[in-house]
C-alpha positions as CSV (number, residue, x, y, z in Angstrom):
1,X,0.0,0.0,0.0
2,X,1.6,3.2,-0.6
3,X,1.8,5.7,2.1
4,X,0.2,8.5,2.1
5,X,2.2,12.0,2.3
6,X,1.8,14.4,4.7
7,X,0.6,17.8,4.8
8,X,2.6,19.8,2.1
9,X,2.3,23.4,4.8
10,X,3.4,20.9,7.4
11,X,6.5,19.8,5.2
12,X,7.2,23.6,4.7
13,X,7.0,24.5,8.6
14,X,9.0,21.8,9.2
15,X,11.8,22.4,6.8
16,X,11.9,26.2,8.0
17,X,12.0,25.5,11.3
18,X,14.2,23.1,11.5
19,X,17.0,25.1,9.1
20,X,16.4,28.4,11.3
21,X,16.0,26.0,14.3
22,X,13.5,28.9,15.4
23,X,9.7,28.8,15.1
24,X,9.9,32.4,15.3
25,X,12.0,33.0,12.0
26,X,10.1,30.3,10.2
27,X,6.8,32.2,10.2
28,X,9.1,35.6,9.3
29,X,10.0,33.1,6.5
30,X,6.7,32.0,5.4
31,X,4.9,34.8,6.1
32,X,2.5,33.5,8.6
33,X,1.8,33.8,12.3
34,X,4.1,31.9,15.3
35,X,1.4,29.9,16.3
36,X,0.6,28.8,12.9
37,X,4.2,27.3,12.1
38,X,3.2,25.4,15.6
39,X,0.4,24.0,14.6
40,X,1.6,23.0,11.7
41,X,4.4,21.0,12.9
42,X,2.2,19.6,15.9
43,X,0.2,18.0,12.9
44,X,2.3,17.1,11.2
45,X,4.0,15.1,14.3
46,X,0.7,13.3,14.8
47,X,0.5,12.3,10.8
48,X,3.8,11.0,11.3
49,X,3.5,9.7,15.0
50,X,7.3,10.4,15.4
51,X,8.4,13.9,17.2
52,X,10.7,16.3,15.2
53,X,11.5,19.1,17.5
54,X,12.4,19.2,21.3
55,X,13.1,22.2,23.6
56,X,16.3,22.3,25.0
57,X,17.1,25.2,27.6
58,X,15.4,27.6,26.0
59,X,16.7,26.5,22.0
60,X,14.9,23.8,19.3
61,X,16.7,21.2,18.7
62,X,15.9,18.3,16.5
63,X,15.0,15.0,17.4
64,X,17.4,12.1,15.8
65,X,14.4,11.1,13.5
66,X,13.7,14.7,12.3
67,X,17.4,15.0,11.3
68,X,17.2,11.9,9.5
69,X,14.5,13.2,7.8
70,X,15.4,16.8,7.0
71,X,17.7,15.9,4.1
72,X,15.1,14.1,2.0
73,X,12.6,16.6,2.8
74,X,15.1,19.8,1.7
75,X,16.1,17.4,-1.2
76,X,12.1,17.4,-2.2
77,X,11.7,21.2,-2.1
78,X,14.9,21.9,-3.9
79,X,13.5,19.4,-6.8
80,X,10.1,21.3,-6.7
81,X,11.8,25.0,-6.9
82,X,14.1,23.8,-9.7
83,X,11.2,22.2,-11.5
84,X,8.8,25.0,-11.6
85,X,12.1,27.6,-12.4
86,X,12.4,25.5,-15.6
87,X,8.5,25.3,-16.4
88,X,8.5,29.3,-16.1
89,X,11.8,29.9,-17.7
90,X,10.3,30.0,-21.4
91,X,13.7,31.3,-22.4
92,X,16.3,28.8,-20.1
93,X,17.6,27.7,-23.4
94,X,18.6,31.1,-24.9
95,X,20.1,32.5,-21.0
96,X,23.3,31.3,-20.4
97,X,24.6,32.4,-16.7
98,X,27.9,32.8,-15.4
99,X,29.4,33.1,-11.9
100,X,33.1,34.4,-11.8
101,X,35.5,36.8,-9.3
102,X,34.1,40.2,-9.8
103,X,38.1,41.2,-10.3
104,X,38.3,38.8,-13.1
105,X,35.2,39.6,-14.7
106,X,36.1,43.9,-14.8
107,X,40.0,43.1,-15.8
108,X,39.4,39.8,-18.6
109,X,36.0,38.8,-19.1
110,X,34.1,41.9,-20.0
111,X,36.1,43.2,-22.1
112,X,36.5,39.8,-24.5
113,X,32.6,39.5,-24.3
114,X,31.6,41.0,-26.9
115,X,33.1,39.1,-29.8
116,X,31.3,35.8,-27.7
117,X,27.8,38.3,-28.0
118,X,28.7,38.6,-32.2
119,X,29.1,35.4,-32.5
120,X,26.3,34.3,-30.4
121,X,23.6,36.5,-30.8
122,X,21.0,33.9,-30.0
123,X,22.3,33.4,-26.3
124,X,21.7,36.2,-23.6
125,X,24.2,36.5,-21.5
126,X,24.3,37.1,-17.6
127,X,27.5,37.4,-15.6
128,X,26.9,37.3,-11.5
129,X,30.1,37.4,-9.3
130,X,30.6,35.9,-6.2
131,X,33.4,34.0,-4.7
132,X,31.8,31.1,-3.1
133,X,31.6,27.7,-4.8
134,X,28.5,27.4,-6.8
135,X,25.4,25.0,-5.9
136,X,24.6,24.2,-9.8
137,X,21.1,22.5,-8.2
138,X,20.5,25.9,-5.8
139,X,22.3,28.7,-7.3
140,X,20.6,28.4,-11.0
141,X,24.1,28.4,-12.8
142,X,25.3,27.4,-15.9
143,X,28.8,27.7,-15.5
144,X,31.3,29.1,-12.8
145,X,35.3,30.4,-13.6
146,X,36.8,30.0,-10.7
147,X,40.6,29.8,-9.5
148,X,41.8,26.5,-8.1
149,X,43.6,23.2,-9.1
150,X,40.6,21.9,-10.7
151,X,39.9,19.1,-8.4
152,X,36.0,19.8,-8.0
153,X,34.2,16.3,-6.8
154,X,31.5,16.0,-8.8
155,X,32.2,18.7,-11.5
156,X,34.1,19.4,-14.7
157,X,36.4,21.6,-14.7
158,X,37.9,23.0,-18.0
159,X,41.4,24.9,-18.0
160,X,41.3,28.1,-18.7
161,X,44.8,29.9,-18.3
162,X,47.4,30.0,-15.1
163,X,49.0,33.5,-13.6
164,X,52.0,34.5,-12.9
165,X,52.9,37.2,-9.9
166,X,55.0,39.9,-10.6
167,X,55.3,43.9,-10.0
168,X,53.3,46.4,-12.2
169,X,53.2,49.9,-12.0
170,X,52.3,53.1,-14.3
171,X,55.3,54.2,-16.6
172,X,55.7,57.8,-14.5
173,X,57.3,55.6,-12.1
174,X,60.1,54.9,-13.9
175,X,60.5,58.3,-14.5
176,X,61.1,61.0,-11.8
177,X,63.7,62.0,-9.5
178,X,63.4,58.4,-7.8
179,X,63.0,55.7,-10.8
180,X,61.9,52.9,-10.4
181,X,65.1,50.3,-11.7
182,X,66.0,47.6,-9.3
183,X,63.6,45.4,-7.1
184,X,65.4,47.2,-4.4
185,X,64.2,50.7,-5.3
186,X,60.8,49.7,-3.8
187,X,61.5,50.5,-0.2
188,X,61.1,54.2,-1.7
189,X,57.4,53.6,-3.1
190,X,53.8,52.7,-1.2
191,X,53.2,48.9,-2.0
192,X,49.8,48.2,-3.0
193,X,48.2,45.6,-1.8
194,X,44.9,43.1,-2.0
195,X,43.6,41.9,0.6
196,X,41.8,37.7,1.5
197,X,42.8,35.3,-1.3
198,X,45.6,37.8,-3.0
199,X,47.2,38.9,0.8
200,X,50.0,36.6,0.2
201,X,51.3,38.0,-3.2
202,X,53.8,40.4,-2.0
203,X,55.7,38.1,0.9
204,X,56.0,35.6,-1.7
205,X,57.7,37.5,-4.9
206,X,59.5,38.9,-2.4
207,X,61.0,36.0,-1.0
208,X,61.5,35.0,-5.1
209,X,63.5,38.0,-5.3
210,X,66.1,37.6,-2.6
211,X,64.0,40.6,-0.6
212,X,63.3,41.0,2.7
213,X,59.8,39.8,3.1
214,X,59.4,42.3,5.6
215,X,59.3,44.9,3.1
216,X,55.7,43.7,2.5
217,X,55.0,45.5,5.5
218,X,56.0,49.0,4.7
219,X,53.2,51.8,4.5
220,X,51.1,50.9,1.6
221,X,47.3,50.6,0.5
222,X,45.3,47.7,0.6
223,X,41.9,47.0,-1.0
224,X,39.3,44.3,-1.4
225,X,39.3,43.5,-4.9
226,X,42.7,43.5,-6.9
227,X,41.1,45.5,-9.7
228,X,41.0,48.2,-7.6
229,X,44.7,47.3,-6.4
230,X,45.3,47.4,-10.1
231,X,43.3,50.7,-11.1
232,X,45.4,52.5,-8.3
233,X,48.7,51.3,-10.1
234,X,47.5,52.6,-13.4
235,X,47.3,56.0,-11.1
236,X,50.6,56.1,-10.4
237,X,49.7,55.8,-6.6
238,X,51.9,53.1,-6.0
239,X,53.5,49.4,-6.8
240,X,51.2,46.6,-7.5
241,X,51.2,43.1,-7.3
242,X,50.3,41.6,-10.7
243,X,48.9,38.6,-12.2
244,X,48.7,37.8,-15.8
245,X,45.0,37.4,-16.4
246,X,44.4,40.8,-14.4
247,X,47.1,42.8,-16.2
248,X,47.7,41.6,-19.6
249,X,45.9,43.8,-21.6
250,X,47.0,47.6,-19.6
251,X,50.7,46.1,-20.3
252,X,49.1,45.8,-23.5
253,X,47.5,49.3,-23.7
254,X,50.5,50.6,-22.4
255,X,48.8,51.8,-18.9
256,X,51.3,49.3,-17.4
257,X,54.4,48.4,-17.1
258,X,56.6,45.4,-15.3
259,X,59.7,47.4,-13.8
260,X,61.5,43.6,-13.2
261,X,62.3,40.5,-14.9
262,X,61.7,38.0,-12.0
263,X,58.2,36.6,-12.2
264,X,56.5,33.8,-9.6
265,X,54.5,31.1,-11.2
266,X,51.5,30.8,-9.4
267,X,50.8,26.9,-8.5
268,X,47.1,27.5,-9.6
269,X,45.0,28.5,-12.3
270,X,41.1,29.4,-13.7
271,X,39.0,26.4,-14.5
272,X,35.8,26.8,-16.4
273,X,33.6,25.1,-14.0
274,X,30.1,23.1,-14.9
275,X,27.8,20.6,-14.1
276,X,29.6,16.7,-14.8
277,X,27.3,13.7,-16.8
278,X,24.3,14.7,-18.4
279,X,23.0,16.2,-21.7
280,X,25.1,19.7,-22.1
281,X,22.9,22.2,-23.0
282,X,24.4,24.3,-26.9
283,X,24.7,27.5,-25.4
284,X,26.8,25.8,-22.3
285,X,28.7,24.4,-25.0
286,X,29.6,27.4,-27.3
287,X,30.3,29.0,-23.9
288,X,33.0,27.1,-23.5
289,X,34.5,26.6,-26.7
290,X,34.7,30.3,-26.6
291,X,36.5,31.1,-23.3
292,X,39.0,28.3,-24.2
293,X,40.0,29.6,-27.0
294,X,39.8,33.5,-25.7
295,X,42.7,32.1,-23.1
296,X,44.6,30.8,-26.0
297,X,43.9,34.1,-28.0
298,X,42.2,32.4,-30.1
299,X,39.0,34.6,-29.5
């Protein structure tokens, strides 16, 4: 006999609750009343005849049965969500959405998008940045770029292009009554520096160099997202830390310049992350033919 399911607004309270482990935030959540999300859970317990939450000096906790049960239950929801996102999403298969470092996407990707939009003109494109690890079941993403050593469980991952570290600064500071010649000259300039995933930069080309690492620690500016680190460098404000994928086309442009010839390989590099097994959707595909060849300057 099959068994029946419970009460869909029971599962909901439920799942709230026991994520928030607060009756309180649940019905912020869903919109309803305390007292509801109570009642819906206390029927819900007798449809079951198991208990899901107990009190515990003052806190919810769950009982050993509800946390068993929470995973399918979340699993369920995140099927339905997905499900009726596709239904409404007349256009899913002409909206192609990418998740990359905001610095990347402002200093490589942006600028190369375009010719990917002439050849493409069927797809529309979406770039969101973040630098968490994408859910592809949660986030409703086709594709991530993200830095690493490509070892993504569950996920392919497609190289891109490595960096390398090394100095960069505008061409006034080679210039000037103090140029800017030997790795040594900059104990005379501010270091510029970006901070989380990039903090390291400086200690390490240092090191490379034969410096004292402690020069990393002279007065200097440090911001949040190395294309502002990079932007300030291009002002002439002070020395920057570069990599390749960031900097390649002001040395290009001639905004930048690399003062030195001593250049750290980084042990890492951008992988076009995506969804492993399955049918690949076309515009996933042309995505990535594209970016591989853009890193190859083929594109």
């Amino acid at each position: 006999m099959t068994a029946r399911l419970p009460s869909l607004n029971g599962l909901r309270a439920f799942e709230a609750a026991a994520r928030h482990l607060s009756f309180t935030l649940a019905a912020t959540e869903l919109n309803v009343t305390q007292t509801a999300i109570s009642h819906q859970i206390r029927r819900l317990e007798e449809e079951l005849g198991i208990r899901l939450f107990v009190r515990q000096n003052r806190a919810l906790a769950l009982t050993p049965e509800a946390r068993d049960y929470l995973p399918g239950v979340r699993a369920a929801f995140n099927d339905l969500r997905l499900a009726t996102d596709r239904l409404l999403r007349k256009d899913d298969d002409k909206v192609l959405t990418v998740s990359t470092l905001a610095s990347l996407a402002a200093k490589w990707l942006l600028p190369r998008l375009t010719d990917f939009q002439e050849q493409h003109p069927g797809i529309d494109v979406r770039i969101t940045t973040s630098t968490n690890l994408v859910d592809f079941q949660r986030d409703n993403v086709d594709a991530a770029i993200r830095y690493g050593r490509g070892q993504w469980p569950g996920l392919r991952a497609d190289w891109l292009m490595a960096d390398e570290l090394f100095p960069v600064c505008s061409p006034s500071l080679l210039r000037g009554d103090k140029p800017l010649r030997q790795p040594e000259d900059l104990r005379g300039y501010p270091l510029l520096h970006t901070s989380n995933a990039n903090s390291d930069d400086w200690r390490l080309w240092l090191t490379a160099a034969g410096l004292p690492a402690d020069i990393a620690k002279q007065p200097g500016i440090t911001f949040d997202m190395i294309f502002m680190t990079i932007q300030a460098a291009i002002d002439g404000i002070g020395v920057a830390m570069g990599r390749t994928s960031y900097v390649q086309d002001d040395i290009a442009k001639g905004r930048l310049v690399v003062p030195f010839k001593i250049a750290l390989p980084a042990d890492a590099g951008f992988y076009l992350v995506s969804p492993e097994g399955g049918r690949e959707a076309p515009k996933l595909a042309a995505f990535r033919q594209w970016v591989v060849a853009a890193t190859q300057n083929k594109a």
